[in-house]
Backbone as a printed PyTorch tensor [residue, N CA C, xyz], in Angstrom:
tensor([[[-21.2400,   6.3220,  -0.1140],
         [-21.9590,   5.0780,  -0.3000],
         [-23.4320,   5.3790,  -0.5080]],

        [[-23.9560,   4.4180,  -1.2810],
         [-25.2740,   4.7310,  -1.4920],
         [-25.6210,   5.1970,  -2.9340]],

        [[-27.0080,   5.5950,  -2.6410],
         [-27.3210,   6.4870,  -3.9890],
         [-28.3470,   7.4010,  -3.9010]],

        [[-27.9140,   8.6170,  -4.5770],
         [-29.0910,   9.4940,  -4.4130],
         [-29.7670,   9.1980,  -5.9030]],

        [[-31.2590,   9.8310,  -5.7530],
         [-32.1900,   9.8450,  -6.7030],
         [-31.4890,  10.5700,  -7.9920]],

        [[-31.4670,  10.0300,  -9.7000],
         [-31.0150,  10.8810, -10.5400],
         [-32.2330,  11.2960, -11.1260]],

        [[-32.5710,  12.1730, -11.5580],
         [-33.8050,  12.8550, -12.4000],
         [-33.0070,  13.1240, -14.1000]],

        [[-33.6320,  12.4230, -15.0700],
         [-33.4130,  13.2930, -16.3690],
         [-34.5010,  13.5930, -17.3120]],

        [[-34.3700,  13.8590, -18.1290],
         [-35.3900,  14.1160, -19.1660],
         [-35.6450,  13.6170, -19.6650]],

        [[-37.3160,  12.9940, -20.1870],
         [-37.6020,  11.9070, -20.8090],
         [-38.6450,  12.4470, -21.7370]],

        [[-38.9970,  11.4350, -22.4120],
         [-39.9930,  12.0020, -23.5670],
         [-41.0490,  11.8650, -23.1380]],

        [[-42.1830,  12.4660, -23.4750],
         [-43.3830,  12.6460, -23.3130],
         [-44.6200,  13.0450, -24.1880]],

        [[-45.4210,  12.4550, -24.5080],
         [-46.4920,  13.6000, -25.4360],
         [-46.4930,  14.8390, -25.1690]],

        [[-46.8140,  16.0850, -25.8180],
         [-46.9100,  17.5160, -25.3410],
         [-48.3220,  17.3870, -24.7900]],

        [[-48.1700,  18.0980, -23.9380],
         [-49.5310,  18.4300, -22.7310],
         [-49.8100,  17.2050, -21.6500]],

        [[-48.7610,  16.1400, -21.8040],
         [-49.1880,  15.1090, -20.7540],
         [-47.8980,  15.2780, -19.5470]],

        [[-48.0340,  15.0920, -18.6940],
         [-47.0370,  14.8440, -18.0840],
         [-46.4880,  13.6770, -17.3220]],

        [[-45.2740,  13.2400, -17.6420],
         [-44.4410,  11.7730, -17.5620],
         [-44.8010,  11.3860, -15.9590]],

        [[-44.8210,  10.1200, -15.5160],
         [-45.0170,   9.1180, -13.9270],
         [-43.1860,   8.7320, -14.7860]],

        [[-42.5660,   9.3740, -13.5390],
         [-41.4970,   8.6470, -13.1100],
         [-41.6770,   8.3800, -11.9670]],

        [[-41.2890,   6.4180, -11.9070],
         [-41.1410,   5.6080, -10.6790],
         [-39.5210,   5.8740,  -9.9670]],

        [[-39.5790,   5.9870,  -8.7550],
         [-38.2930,   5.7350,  -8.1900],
         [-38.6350,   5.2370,  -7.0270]],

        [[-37.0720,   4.4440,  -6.6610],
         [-36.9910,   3.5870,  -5.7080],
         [-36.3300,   4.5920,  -4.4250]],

        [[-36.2710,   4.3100,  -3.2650],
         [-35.8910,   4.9690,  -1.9640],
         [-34.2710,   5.0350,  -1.9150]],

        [[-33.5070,   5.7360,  -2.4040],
         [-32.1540,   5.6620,  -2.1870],
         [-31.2080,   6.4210,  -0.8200]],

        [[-30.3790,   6.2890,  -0.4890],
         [-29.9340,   6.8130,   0.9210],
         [-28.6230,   6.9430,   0.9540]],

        [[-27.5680,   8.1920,   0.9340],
         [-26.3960,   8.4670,   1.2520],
         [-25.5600,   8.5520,   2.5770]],

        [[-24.7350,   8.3450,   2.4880],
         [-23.8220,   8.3200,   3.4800],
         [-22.1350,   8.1610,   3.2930]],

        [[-21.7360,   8.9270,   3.9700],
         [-20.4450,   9.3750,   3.5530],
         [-18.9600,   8.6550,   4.6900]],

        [[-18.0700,   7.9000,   3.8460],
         [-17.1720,   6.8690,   4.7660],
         [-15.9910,   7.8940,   4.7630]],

        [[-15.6230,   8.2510,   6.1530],
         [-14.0580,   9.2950,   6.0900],
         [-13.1910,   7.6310,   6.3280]],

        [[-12.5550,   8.0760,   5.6840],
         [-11.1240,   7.0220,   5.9620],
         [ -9.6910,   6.9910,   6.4020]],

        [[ -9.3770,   7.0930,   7.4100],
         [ -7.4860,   7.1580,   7.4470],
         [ -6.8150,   5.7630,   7.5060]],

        [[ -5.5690,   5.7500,   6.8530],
         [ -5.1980,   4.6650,   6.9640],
         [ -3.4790,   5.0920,   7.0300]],

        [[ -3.2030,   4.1680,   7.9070],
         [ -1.4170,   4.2410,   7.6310],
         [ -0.9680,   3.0980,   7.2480]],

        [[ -0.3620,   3.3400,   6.3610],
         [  0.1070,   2.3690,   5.0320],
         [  1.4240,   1.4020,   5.6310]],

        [[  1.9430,   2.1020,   6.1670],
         [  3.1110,   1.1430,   6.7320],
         [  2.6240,   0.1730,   7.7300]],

        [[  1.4540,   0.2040,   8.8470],
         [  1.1050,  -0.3490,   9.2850],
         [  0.0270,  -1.4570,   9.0050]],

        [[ -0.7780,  -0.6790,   8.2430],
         [ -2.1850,  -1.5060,   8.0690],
         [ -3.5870,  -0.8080,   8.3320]],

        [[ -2.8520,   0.1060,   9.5210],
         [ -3.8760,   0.4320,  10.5770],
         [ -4.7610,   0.9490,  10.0000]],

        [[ -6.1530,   1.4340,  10.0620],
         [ -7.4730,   2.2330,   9.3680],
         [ -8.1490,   2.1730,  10.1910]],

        [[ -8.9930,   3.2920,  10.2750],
         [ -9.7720,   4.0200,  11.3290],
         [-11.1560,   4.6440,  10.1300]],

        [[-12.4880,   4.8220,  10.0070],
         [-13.7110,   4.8460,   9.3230],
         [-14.3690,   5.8380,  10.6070]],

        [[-14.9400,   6.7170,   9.6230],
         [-15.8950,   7.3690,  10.7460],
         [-17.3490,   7.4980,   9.4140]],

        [[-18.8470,   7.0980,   9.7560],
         [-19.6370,   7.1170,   8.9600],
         [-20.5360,   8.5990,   9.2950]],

        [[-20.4030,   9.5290,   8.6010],
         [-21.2310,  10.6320,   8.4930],
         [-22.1560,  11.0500,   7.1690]],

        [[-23.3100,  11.6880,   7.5180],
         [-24.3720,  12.2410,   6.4230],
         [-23.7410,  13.0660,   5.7120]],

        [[-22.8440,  13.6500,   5.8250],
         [-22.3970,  14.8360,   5.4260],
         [-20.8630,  14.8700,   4.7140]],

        [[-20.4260,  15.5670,   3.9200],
         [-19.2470,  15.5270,   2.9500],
         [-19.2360,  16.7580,   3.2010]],

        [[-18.3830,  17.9410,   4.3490],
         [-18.3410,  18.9420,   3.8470],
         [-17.2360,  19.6740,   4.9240]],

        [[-16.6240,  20.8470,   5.0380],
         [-15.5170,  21.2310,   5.4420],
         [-15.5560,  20.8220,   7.4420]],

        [[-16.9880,  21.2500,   7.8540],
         [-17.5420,  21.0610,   8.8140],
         [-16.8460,  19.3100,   9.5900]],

        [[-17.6930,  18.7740,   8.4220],
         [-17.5300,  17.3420,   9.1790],
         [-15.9860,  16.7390,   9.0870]],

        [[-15.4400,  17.5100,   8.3630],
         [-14.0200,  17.0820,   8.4140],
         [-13.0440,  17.4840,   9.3260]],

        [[-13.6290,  18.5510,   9.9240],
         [-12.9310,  19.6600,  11.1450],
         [-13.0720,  18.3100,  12.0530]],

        [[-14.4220,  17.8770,  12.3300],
         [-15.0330,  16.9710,  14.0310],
         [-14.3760,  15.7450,  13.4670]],

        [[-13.8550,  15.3530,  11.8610],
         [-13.1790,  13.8180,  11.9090],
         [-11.5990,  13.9740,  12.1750]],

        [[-11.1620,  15.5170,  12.1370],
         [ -9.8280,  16.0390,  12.1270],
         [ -9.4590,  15.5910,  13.7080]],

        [[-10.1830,  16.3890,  14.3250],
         [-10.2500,  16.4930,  15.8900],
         [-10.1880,  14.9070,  16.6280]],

        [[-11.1970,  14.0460,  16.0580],
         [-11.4440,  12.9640,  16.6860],
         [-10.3280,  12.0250,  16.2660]],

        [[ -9.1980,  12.3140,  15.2020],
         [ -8.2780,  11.6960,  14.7560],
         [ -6.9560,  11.9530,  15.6910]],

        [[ -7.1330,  13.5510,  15.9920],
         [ -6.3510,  13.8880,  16.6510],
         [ -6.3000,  13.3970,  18.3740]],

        [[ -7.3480,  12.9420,  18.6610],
         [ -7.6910,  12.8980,  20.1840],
         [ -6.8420,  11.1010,  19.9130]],

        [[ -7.5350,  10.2610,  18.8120],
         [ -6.8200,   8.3980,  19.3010],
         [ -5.7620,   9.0810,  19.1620]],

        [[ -4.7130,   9.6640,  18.4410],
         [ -3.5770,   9.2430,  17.8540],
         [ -2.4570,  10.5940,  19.0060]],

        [[ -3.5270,  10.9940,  19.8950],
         [ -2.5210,  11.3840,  20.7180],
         [ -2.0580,  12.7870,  20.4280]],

        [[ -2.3790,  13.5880,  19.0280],
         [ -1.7230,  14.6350,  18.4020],
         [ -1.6360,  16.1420,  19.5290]],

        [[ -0.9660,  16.6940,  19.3230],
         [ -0.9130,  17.7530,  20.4640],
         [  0.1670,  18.3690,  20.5710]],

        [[  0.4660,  19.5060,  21.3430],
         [  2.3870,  19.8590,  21.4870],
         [  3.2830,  18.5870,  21.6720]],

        [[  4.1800,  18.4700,  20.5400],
         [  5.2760,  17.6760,  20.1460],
         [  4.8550,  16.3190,  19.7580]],

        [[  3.4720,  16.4220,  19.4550],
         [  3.4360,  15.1450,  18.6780],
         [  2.0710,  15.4330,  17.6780]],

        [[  2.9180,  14.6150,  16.2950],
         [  2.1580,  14.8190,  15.1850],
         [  1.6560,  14.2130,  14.5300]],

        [[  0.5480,  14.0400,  13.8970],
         [ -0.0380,  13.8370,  12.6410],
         [ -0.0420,  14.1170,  11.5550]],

        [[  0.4370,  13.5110,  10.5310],
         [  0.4560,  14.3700,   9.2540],
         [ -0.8700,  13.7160,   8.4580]],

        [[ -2.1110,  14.1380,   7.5560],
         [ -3.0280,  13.6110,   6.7670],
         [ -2.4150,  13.9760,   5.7730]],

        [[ -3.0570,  13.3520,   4.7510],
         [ -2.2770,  13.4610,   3.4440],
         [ -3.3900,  13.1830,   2.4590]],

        [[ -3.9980,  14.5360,   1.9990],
         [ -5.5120,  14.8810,   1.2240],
         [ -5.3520,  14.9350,   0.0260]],

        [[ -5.9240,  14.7610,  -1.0180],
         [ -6.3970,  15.4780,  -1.9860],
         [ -6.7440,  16.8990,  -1.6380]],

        [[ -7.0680,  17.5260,  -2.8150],
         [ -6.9590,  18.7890,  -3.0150],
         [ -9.3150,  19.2710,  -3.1380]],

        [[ -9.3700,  18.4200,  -2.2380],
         [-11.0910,  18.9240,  -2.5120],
         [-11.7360,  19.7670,  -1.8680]],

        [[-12.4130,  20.5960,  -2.0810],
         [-12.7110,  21.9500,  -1.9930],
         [-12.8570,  22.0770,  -0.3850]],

        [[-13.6250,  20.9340,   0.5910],
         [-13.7650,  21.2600,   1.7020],
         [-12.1420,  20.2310,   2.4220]],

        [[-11.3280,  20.3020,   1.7860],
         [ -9.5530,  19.7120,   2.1160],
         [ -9.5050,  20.8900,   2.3350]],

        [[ -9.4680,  21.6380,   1.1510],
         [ -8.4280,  22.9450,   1.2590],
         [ -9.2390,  23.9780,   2.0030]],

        [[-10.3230,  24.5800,   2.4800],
         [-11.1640,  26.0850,   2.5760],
         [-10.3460,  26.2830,   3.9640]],

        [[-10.5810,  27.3940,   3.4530],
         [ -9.8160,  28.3410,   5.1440],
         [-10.3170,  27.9600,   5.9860]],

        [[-11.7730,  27.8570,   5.5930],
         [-12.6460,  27.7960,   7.0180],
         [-12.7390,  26.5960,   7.8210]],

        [[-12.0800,  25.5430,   7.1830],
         [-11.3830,  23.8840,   8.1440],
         [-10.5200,  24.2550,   9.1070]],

        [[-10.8620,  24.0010,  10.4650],
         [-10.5960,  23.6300,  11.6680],
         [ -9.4790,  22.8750,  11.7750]],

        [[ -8.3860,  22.8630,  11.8860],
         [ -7.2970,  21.5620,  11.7260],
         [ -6.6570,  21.8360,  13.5920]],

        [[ -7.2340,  20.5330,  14.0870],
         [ -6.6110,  20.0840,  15.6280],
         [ -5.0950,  20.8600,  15.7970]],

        [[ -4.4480,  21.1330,  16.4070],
         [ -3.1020,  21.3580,  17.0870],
         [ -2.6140,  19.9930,  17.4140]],

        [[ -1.4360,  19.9710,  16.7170],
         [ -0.3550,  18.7130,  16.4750],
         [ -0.9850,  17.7110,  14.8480]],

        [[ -1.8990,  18.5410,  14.0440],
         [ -2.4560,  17.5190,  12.6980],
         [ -1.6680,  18.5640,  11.7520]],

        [[ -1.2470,  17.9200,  11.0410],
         [ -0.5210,  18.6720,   9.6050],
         [ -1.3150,  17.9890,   8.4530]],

        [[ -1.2680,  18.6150,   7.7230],
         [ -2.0550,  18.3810,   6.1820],
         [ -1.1610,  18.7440,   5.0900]],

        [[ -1.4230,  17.5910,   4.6450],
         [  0.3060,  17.5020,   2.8580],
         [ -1.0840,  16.9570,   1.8620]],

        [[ -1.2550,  18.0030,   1.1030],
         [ -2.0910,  18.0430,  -0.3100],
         [ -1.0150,  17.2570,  -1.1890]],

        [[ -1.6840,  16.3980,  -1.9900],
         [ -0.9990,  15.7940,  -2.7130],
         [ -1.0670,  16.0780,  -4.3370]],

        [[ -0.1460,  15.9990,  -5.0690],
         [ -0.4590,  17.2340,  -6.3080],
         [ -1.8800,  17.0920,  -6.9730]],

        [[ -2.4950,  18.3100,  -7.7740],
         [ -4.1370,  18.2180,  -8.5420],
         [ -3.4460,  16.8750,  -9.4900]],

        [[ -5.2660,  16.7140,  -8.9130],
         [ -5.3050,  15.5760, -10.0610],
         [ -4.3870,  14.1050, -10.2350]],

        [[ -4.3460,  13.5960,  -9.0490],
         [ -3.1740,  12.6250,  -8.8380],
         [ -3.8600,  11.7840,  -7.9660]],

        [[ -5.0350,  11.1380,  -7.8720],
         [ -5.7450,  10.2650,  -6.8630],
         [ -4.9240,   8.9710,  -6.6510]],

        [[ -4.3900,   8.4250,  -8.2160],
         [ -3.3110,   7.4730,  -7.8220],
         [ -2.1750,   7.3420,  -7.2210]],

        [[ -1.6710,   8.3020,  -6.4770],
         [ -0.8240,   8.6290,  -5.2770],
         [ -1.3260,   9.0250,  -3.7820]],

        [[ -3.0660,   8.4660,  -4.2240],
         [ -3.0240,   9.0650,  -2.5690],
         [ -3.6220,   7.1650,  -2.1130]],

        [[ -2.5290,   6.9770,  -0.7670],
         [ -2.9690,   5.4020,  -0.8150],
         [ -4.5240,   4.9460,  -0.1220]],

        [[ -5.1560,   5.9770,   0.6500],
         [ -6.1710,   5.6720,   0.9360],
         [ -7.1180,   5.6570,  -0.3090]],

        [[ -6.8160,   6.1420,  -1.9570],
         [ -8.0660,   5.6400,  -2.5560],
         [ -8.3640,   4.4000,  -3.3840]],

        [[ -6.8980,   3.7430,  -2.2950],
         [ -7.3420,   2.2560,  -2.8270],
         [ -8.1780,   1.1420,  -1.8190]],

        [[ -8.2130,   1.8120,  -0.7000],
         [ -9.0220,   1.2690,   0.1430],
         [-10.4580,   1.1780,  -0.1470]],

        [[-10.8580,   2.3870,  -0.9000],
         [-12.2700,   2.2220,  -1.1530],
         [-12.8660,   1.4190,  -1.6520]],

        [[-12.1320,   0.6950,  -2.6010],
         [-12.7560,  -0.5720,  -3.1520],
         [-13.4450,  -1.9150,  -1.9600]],

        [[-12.1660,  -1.7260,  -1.0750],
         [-12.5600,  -2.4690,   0.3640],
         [-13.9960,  -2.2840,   1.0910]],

        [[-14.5050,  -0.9520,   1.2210],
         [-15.0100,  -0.7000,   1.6300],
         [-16.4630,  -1.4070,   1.2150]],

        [[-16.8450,  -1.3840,   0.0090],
         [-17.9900,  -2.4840,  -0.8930],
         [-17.4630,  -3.0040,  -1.6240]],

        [[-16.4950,  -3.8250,  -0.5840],
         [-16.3220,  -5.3160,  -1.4690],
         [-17.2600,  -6.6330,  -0.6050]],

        [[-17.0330,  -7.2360,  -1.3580],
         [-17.6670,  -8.6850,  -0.6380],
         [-16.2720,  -9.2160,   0.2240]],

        [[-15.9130,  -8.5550,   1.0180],
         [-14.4010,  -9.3190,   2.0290],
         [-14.8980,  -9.7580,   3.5120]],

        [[-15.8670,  -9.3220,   3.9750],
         [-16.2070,  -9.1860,   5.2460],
         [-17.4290, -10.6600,   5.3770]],

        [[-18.3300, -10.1310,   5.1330],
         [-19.5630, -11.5290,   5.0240],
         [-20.4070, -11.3190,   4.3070]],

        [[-21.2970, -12.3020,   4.0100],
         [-22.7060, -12.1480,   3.0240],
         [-23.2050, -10.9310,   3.1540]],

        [[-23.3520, -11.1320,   4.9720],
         [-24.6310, -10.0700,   5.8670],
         [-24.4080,  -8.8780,   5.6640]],

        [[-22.4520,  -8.4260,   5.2180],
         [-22.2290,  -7.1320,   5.2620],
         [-22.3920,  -6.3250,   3.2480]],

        [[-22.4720,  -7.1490,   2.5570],
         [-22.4740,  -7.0130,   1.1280],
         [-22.6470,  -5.7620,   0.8230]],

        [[-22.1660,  -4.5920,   0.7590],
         [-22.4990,  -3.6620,   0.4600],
         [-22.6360,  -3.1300,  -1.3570]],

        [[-21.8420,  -3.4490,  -2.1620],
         [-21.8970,  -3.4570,  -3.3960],
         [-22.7790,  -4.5200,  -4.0610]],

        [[-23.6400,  -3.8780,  -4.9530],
         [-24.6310,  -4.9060,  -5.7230],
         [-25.8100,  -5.6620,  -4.4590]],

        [[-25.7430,  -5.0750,  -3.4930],
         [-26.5500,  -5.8610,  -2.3660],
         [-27.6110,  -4.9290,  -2.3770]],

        [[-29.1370,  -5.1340,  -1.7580],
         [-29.9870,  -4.3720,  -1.6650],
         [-30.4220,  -4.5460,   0.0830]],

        [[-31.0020,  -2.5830,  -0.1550],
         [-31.2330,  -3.2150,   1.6280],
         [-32.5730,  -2.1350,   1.1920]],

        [[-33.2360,  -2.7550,   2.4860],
         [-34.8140,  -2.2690,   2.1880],
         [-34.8330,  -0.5970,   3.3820]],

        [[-33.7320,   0.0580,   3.6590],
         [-34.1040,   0.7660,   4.8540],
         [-32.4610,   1.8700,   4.5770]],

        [[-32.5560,   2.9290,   5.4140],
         [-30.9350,   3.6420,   5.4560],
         [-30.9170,   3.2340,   6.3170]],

        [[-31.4750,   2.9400,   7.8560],
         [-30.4600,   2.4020,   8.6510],
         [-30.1170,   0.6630,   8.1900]],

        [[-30.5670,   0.0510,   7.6180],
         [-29.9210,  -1.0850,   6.9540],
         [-28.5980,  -1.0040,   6.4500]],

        [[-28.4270,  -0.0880,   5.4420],
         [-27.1080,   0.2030,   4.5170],
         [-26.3950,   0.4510,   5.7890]],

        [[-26.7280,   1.8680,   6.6610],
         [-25.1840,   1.9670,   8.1720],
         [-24.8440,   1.0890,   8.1450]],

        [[-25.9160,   0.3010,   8.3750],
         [-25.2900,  -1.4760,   9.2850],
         [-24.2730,  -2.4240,   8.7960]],

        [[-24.5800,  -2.4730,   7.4900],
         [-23.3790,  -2.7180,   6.4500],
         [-22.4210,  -2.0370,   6.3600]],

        [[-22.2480,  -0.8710,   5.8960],
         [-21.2760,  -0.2680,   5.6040],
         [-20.3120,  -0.3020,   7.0330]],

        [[-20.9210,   0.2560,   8.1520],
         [-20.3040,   0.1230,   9.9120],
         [-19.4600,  -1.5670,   9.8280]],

        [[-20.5580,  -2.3100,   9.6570],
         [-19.5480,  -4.2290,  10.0870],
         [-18.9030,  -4.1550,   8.6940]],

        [[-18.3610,  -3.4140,   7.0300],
         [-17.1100,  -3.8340,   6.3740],
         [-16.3530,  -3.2270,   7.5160]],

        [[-16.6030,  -1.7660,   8.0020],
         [-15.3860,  -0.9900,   8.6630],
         [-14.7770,  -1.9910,   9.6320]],

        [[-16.0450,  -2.3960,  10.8270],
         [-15.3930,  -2.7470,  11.5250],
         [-14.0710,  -3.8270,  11.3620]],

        [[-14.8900,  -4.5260,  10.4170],
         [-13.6800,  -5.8800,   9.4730],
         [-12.8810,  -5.2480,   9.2290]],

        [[-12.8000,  -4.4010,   8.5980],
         [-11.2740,  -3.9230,   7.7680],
         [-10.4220,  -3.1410,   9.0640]],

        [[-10.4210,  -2.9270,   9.9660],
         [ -9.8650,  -2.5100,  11.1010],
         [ -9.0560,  -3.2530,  11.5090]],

        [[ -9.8080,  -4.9990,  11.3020],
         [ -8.9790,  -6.0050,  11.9010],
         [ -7.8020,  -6.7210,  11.2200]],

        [[ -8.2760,  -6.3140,   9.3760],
         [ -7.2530,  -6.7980,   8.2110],
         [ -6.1090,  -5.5010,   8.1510]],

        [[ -5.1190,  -5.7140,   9.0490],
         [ -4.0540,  -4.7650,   8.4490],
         [ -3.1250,  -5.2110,   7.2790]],

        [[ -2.7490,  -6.1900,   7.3050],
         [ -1.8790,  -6.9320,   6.4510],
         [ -2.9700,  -6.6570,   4.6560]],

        [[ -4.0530,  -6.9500,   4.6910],
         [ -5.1560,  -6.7500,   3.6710],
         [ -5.0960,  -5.1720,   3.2520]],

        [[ -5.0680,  -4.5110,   4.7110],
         [ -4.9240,  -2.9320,   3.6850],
         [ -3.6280,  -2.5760,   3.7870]],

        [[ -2.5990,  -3.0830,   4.7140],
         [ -1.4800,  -2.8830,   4.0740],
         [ -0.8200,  -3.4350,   2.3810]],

        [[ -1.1230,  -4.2460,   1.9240],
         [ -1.6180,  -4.5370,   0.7930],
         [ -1.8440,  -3.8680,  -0.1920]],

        [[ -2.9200,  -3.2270,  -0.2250],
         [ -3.5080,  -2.3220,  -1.0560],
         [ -3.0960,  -0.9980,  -1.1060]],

        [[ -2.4110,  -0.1700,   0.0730],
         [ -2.2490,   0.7040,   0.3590],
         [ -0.8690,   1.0910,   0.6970]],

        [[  0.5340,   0.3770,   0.6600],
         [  1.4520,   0.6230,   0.7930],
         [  2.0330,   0.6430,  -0.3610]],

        [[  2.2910,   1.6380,  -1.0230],
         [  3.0190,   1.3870,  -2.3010],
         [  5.0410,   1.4730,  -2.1670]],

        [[  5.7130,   1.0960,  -2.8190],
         [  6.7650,   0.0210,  -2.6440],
         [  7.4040,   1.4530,  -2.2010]],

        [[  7.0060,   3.0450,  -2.8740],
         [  7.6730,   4.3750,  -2.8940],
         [  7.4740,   5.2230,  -1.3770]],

        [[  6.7390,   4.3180,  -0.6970],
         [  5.8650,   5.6230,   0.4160],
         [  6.7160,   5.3580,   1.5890]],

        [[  6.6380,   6.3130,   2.2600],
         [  7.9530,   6.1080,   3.1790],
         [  7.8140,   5.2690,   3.7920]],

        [[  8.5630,   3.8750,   4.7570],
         [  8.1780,   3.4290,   5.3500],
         [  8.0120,   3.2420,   7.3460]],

        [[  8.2800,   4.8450,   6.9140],
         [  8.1760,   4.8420,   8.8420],
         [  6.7820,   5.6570,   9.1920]],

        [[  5.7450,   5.8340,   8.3570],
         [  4.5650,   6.6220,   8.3050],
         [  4.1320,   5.6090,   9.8110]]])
């Protein structure tokens, strides 16, 4: 979510050099699980996109859902570089099922994202096309869609159960 600054090349007289204006932009990164048969979805908001932070969202997935000797978790990833690296941490009792390259339309959490900045929640939370003057502004938004969509299972069951996926997930 968010936006970082883009820089490109612009024209200029030779020997002058161009005033590019930019505005304050601010990233932040939404992990998402969802189980499709249920509804259920769980959001964790971190700065970071990288093998690291997925180990501490692995773990903290594993601690609600109980995972441990004889009971399991299965995630079910895409194939992105910090999914797959050796160097990911995966909890005891979490299994990981890569879903084939290049197939995002089989994985059901990436239809949730649309949820995530949509206008479903309230004005206050608007995250798409909305402007906020601050990064901790945007958290604040992005945190109250999550919290909303936590409470819509039937809404992301919806979006996210496709008619093929097993239904005892």
């Amino acid at each position: 979510m968010g936006l970082k600054p883009i820089r490109r090349r612009i024209w200029a007289l030779r020997g002058r050099t161009p005033l590019v204006w930019e505005r304050p932009r601010w990233w932040l990164y939404v992990y998402t699980f969802v189980r499709p048969s249920m509804g259920e979805n769980k959001h964790w908001l971190l700065p970071l996109m990288n093998t690291e932070s997925l180990g501490v969202v692995l773990e903290a997935i594993a601690r609600t859902r109980g995972a441990g000797r004889g009971e399991w978790v299965l995630v079910v990833l895409d194939r992105a570089g910090w999914h797959t690296s050796t160097r990911l941490r995966v909890p005891e009792g979490v299994g990981l099922v890569f879903s084939p390259p290049y197939s995002p339309e089989l994985q059901p959490v990436e239809r949730a994202w649309s949820l995530v900045d949509a206008v479903v929640a309230s004005v206050d939370a608007v995250v798409v096309n909305g402007q906020v003057g601050t990064e901790e502004e945007l958290w604040k938004r992005v945190e109250a869609q999550c919290a909303y969509l936590q409470t819509q299972h039937d809404l992301i069951r919806s979006y996210t159960l496709f008619r093929w996926w097993p239904g005892g997930c």
